[in-house]
Steps between C-alpha positions, in 0.01 A plus 500: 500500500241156568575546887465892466135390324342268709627706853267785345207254466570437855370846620130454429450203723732605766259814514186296470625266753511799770152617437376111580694524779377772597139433392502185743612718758239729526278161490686407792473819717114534381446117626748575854278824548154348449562350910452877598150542343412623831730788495397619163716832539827310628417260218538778215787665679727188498442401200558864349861509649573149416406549160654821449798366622481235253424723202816684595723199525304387168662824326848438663535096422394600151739770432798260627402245268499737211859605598607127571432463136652764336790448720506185302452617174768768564 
């Protein structure tokens, strides 16, 4: 029942952790894609994909680590 307790406090952070993650990321690609100021149109357009790509693996990595943990609550 103590272990059951504090793995359920361990969901919050886990999830907070990803959006950082993510967060310095998209600081990342927006840094990366300044280099193409002179191609404002290719500029937008790769960092569209790459962040929608991103977002969706964002939704994915979260999801897993909601099932890691109630695996382990189970």
């Amino acid at each position: 029942a103590i272990v059951k307790k504090q793995i359920a406090r361990l969901k919050e952070p886990c999830l907070k952790c990803v959006d950082l993650v993510v967060s310095e990321l998209s600081n990342v690609v927006r840094f990366c894609t300044e280099r193409m100021s002179r191609y404002p149109r290719l500029r937008e357009e790769t960092e569209r994909i790459i962040m929608s790509y991103v977002r969706s693996r964002e939704q994915q990595c979260k999801d897993q680590l909601v099932l890691l943990i109630d695996c382990e609550l189970a």
